[in-house]
C-alpha positions as CSV (number, residue, x, y, z in Angstrom):
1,X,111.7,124.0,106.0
2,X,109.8,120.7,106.4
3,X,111.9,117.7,105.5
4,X,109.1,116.1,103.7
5,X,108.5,118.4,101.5
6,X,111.7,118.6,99.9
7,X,110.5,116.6,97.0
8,X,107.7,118.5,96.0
9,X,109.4,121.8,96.3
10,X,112.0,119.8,93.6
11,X,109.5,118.9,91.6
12,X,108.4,122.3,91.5
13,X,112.1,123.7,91.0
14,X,112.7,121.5,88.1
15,X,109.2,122.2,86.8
16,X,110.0,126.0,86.7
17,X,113.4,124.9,85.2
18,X,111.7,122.9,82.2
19,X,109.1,126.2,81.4
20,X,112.3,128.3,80.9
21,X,113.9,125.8,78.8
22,X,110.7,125.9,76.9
23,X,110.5,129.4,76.8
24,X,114.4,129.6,75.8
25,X,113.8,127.4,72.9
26,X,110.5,129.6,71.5
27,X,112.7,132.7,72.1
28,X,116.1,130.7,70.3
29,X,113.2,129.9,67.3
30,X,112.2,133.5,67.5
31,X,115.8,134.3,67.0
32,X,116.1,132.0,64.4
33,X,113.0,133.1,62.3
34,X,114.1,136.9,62.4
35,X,117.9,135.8,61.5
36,X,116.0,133.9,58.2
37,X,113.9,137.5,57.5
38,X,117.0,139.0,58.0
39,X,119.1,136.9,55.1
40,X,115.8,137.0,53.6
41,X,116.2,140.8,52.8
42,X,119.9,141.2,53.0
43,X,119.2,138.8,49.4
44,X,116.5,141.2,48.3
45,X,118.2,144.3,48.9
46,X,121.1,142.8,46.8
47,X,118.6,141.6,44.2
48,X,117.6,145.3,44.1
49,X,120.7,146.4,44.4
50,X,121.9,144.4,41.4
51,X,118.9,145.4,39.1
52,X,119.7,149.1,39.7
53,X,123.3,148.8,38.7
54,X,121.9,146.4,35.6
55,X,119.9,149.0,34.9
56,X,123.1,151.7,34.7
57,X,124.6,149.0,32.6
58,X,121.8,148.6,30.0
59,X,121.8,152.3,29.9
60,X,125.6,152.5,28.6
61,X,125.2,149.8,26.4
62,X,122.7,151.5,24.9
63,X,124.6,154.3,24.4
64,X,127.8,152.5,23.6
65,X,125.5,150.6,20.8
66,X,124.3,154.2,19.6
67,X,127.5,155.4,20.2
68,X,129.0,153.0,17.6
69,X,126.5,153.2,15.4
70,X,127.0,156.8,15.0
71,X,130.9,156.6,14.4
72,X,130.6,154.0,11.8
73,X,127.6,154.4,10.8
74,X,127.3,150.5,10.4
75,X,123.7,148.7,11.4
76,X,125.2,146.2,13.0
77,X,126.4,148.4,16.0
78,X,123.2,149.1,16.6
79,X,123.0,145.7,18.2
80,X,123.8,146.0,21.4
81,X,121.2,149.0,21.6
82,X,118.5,147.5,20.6
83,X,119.2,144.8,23.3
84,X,119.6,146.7,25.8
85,X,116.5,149.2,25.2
86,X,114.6,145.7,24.9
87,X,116.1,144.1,28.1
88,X,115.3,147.9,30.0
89,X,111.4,147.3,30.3
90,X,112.0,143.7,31.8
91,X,114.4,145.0,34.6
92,X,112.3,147.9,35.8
93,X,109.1,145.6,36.1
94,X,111.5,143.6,38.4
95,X,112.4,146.5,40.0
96,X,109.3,147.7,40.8
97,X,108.1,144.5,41.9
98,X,111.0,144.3,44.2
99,X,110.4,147.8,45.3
100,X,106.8,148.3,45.6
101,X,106.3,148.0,49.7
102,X,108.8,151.2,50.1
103,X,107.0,154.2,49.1
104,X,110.6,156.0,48.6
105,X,111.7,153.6,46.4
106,X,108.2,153.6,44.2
107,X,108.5,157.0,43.6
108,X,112.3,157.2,42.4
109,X,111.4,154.3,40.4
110,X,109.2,156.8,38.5
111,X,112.1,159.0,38.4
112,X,114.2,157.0,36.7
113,X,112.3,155.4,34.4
114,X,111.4,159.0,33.4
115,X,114.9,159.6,32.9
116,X,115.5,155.8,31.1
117,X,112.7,157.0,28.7
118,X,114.2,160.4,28.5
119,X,117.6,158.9,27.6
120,X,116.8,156.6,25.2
121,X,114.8,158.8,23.5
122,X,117.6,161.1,22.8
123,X,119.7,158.0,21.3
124,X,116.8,157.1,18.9
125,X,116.9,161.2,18.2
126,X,120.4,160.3,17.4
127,X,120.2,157.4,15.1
128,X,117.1,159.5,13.4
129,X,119.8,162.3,12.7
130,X,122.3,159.4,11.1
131,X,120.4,158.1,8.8
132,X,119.1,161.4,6.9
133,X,122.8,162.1,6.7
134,X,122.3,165.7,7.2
135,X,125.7,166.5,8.4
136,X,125.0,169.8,10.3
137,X,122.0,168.4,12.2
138,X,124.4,165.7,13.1
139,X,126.9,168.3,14.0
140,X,124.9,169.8,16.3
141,X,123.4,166.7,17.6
142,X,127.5,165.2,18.4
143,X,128.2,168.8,20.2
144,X,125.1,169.3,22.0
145,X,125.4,168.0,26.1
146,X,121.7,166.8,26.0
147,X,122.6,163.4,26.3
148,X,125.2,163.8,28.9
149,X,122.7,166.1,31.3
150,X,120.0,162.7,30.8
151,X,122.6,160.2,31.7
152,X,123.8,162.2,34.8
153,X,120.2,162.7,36.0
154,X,119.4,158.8,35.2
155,X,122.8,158.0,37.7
156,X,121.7,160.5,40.1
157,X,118.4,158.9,40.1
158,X,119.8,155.5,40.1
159,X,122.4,156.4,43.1
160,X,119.2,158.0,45.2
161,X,117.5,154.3,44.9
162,X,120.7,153.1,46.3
163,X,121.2,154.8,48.6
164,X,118.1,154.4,49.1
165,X,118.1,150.5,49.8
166,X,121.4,150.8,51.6
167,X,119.7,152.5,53.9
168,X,117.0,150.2,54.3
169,X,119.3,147.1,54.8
170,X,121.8,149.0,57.3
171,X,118.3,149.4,59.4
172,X,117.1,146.3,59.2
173,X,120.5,144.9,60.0
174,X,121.2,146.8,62.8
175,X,117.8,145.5,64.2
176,X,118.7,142.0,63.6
177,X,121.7,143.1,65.7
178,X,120.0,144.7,68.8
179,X,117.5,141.6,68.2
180,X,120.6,139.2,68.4
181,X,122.1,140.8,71.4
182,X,118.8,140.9,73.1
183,X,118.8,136.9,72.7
184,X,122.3,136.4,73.7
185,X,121.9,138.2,76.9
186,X,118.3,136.4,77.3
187,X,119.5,132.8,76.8
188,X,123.0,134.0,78.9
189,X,120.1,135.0,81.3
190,X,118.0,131.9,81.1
191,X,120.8,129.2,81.3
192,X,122.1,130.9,84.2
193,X,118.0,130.4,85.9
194,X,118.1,127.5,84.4
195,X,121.3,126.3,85.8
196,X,120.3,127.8,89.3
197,X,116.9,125.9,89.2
198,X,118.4,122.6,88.0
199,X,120.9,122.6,91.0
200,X,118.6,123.6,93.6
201,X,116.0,121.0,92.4
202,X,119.3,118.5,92.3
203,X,120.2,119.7,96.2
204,X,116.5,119.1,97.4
205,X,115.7,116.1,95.4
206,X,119.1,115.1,96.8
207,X,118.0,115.9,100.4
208,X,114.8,114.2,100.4
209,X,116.7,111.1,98.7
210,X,119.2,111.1,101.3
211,X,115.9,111.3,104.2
212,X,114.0,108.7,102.5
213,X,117.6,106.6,102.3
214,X,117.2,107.1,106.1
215,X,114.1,106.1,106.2
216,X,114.4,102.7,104.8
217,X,117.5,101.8,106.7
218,X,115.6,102.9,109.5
219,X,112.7,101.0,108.3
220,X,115.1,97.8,107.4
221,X,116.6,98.1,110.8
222,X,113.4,98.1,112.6
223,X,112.1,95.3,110.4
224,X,115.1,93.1,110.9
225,X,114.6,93.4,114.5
226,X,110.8,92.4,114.2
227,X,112.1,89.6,112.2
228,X,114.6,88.7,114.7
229,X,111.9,88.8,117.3
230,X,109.5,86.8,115.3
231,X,112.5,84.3,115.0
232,X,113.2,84.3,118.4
233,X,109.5,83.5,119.3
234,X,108.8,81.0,116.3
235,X,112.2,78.9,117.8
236,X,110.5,79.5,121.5
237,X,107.5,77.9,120.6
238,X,109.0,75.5,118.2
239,X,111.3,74.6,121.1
240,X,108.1,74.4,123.3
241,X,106.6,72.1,121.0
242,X,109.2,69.8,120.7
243,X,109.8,69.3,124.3
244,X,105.5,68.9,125.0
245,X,106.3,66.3,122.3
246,X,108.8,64.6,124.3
247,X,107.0,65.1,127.7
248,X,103.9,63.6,126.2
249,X,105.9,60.7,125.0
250,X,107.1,60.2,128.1
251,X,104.1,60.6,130.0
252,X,102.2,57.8,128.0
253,X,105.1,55.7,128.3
254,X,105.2,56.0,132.2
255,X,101.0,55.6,131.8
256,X,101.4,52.6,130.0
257,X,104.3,51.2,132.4
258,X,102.1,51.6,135.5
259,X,98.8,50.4,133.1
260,X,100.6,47.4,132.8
261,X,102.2,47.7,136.3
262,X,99.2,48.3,138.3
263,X,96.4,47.3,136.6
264,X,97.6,44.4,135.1
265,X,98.8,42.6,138.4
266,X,95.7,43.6,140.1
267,X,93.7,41.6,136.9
268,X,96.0,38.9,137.1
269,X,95.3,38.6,140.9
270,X,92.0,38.5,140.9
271,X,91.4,36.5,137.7
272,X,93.9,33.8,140.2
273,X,91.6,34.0,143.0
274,X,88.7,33.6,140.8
275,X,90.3,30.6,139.4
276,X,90.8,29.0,143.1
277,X,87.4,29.8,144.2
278,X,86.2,28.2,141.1
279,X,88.2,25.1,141.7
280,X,86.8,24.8,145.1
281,X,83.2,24.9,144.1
282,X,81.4,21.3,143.2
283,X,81.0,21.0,139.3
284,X,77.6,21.2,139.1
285,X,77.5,24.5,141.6
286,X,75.7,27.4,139.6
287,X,78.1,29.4,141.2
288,X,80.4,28.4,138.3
289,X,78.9,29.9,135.8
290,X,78.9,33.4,137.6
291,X,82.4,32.9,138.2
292,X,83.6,32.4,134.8
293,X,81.6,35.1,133.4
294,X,83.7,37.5,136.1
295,X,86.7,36.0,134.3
296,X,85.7,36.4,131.0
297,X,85.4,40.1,132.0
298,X,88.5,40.3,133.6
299,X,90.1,39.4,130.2
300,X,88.3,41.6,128.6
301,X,89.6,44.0,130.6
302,X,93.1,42.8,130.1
303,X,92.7,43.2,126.3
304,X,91.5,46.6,127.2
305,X,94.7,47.3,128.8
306,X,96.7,45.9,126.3
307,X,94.9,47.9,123.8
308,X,95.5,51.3,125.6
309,X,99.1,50.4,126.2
310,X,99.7,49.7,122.5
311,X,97.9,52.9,122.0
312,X,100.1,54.9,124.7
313,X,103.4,53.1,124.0
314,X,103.2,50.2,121.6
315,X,105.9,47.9,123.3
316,X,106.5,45.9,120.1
317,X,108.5,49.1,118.6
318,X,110.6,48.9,122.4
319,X,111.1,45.0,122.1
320,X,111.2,44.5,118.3
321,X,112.1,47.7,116.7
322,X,110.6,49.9,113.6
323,X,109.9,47.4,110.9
324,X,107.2,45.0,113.2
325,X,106.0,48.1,114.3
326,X,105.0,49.5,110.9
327,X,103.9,45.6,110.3
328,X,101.8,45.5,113.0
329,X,100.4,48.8,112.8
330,X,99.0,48.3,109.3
331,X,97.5,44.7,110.6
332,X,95.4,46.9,112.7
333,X,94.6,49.3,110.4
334,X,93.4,46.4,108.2
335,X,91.0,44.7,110.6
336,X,89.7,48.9,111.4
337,X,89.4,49.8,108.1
338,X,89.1,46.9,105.4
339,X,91.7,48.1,103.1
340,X,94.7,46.2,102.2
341,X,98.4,48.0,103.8
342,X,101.7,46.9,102.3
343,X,104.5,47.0,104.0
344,X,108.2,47.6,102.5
345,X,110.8,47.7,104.7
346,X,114.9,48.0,104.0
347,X,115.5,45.4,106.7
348,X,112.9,43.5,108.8
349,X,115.0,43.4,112.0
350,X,116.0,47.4,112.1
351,X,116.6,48.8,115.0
352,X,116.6,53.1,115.1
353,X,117.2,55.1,118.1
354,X,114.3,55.6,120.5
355,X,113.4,59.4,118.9
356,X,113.5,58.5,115.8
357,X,111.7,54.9,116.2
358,X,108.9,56.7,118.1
359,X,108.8,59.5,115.8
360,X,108.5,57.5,112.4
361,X,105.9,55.0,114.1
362,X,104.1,58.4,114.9
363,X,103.8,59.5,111.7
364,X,102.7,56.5,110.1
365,X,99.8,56.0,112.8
366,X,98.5,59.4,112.1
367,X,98.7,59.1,108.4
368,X,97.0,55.8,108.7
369,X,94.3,57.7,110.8
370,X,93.6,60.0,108.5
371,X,93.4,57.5,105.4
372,X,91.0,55.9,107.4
373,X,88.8,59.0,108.0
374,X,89.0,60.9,105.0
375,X,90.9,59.2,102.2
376,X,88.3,56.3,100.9
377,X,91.2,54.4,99.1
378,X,91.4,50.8,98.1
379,X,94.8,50.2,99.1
380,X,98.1,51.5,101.1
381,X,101.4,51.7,100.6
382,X,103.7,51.7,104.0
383,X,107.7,51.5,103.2
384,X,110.7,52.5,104.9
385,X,114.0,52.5,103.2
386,X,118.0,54.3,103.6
387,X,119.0,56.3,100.6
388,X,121.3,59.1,100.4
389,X,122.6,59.3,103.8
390,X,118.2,59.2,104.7
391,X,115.8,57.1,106.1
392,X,112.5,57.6,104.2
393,X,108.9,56.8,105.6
394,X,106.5,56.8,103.0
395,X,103.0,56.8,103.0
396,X,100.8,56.4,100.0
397,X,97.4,56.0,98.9
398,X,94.7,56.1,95.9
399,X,92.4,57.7,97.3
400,X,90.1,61.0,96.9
401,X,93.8,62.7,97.2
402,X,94.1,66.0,98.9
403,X,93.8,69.7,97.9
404,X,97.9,71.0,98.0
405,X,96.4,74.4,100.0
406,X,95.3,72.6,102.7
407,X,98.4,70.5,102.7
408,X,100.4,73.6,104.1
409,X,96.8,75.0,105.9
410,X,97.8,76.0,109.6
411,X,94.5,74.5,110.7
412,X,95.6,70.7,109.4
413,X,96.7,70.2,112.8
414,X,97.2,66.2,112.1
415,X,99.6,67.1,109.2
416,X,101.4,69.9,111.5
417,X,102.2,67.7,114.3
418,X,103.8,65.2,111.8
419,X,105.6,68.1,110.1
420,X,107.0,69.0,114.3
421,X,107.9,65.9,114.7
422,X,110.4,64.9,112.0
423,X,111.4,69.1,112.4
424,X,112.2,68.1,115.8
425,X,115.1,66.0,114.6
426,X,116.4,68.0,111.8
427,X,114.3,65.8,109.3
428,X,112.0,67.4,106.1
429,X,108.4,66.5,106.0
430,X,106.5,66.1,102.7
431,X,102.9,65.9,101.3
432,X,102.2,66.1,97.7
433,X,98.7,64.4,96.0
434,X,96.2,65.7,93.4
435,X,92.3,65.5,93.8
436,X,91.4,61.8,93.1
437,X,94.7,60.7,92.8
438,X,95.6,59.6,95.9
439,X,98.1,61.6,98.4
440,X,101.7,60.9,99.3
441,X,103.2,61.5,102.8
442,X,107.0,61.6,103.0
443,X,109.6,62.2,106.3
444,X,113.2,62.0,105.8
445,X,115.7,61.9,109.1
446,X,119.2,62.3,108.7
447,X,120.6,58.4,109.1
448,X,123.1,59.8,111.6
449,X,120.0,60.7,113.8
450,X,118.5,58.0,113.4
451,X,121.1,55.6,114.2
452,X,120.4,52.9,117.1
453,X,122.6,54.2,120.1
């Protein structure tokens, strides 16, 4: 059997298993319905039952009525007669009703309300014969066995309808029996399916559970190993990054040491020979003026130098530290850009470690760059202060602001180098701004870091 298919094959299982409860539940209310017929005729049988022996009953108190009538010959005896005989009529309508789908029982019916009539009729014969007080007619009448032969053909005819209904109920009861034996067996039958079909859907949904449960451990497993690949890489390149960053710092600050090195003896030597030629000349030589203009260049070209250098390696934050560093840099982003920078600093002679000097000065130049470029603010907002076991560098300015998607965007590749850089020494980088209200840049480094060694 296919694995994967376990689940549909239970879904079919316990599918089939819900149409049999379905089915057992219309053949429970079959049951049920027939059981109600059942009572519902076991009470009409003794309805009819009961009206036949009523019917025996109104027969003998009419002839206990008549009876007593003719012994005492009072009217009042008579009572009980004419009750009954009035009450007879009403009981075999009843009857009839109750009777009229049997064909059997319709035609004894007839039978004995022939022989009700009959009987009756000879009592009224009787109380006829009493009052003309003819004592041999009522001799004859008291001795004749008339009366007796019509009330032993009425309870004959009475027993037959009966019998009759007895019949008809021990029938439909033994029905209702084979009926309720044939739905016992059925619903023994169909819980035992049902049971079957509920435990095999139970074992293959169980099996497919237990593959899928394999599945995504297997799947987990596999993912936690991409992840720890993924890891692996991201702290590879991160690692790469961080040490490009420190070989680039170095190699600018080795640039800048032989810029100065080099280059700037070479300037000062010949700006010096320059000088003696010119002091050798007569004052009014026009060679002079050609010789001070090759000096003017050659300071131009120092302040070239010096400009590079500051760019590569600013030796202020070597000699000085942080805080005239920061100072310095936002003097010269003031004469670039024309926008007033304040400085805030927690001490003006701090001194960091090299790292995280070099790293803070970083981030503030390129933050500075980019105000420049793309900010159009009035004014900036440089500070550098210890709280918390920190030292915070924060950058802030009122301008245009900056969209907080492209704050994270991969492509900002000025925001990610900052972000590298203060990652690089276990610090957390921040930038947070709205549209048109200006943008704030934030890196925090550990104080232990960034203590002077």
């Amino acid at each position: 059997m296919n694995l994967p298919r376990f689940w549909a094959i239970g879904i079919v299982v316990l599918v089939l298993a819900a149409v049999v409860n379905l089915g057992a539940m219309n053949a429970a209310e079959r049951g049920f319905v027939e059981l109600r017929n059942t009572v519902d005729w076991v009470q009409h049988t003794q309805r009819v039952q009961n009206l036949i022996e009523h019917l025996l009953r109104l027969a003998v108190d009419a002839e206990t009525g008549q009876r007593g009538y003719m012994l005492t010959g009072r009217e009042s005896q008579l009572e009980r007669y004419v009750e009954a005989r009035n009450e007879i009529p009403v009981s075999l309508d009843e009857l009839r009703a109750l009777t009229s789908d049997n064909p059997v029982q319709v035609a004894q019916l007839v039978n004995v309300g022939t022989q009700l009539a009959a009987r009756l009729e000879i009592l009224e014969k009787g109380i006829a014969v009493k009052r003309t007080r003819d004592e041999a007619a009522l001799a004859d009448y008291m001795t004749s066995r008339e009366g007796k032969i019509a009330m032993d053909a009425l309870r004959l005819a009475l027993d037959g309808m009966a019998t009759e209904e007895r019949k008809m109920h021990e029938e439909r009861f033994a029905g209702f029996e084979r009926s309720l034996t044939v739905i016992r067996w059925g619903f023994f039958l169909v819980f035992g399916l049902n049971l079957f079909l509920v435990t095999l859907g139970g074992v293959l949904l169980g099996l497919d559970s237990r593959r899928r449960g394999r599945e995504a451990v297997e799947a987990t497993e596999r993912s936690d190993r991409l992840a720890q690949n993924v890891l692996e890489r991201t702290a590879d390149i991160t690692a790469l990054s961080h040490y490009l960053q420190r070989l680039q710092e170095d190699e600018k600050a080795r640039l800048a040491r032989e810029i100065h090195d080099e280059l700037g003896g070479t300037l000062a030597a010949a700006k010096i020979d320059l000088q003696m030629l010119a002091n050798k000349l007569p004052p009014d030589d026009i060679q002079r003026t050609r010789l001070a203009r090759a000096m003017a260049a050659i300071d131009d070209a120092v302040q070239v130098k010096r400009r590079i250098i500051e760019d590569l390696r600013p030796s202020i934050l070597d000699n000085l530290g942080i805080g005239p560093a920061l100072k310095w840099q936002c003097a010269e982003f003031e004469k670039r850009a024309g926008v007033p920078c304040r400085v805030e600093l927690h001490d003006d002679e701090l001194v960091l470690a090299a790292a995280p000097s070099i790293a803070l000065y970083r981030v503030a130049q390129e933050a500075l760059t980019n105000i420049g470029k793309y900010a159009s603010a009035k004014s900036v907002a440089v500070s550098l202060r210890h709280d918390d076991g920190q030292w915070i560098l924060r950058v802030a300015d009122d301008g245009v602001g900056i969209d907080p998607a492209k704050a994270v965007h991969p492509s900002g590749f000025g925001l990610l180098a900052m972000r590298e850089r203060v990652r690089a020494l276990g610090g957390d980088f921040t930038v947070t701004g709205r549209l048109n209200e200006g943008t704030v840049i934030e890196a925090r480094l550990p104080a232990g870091i960034a203590a002077a060694a």
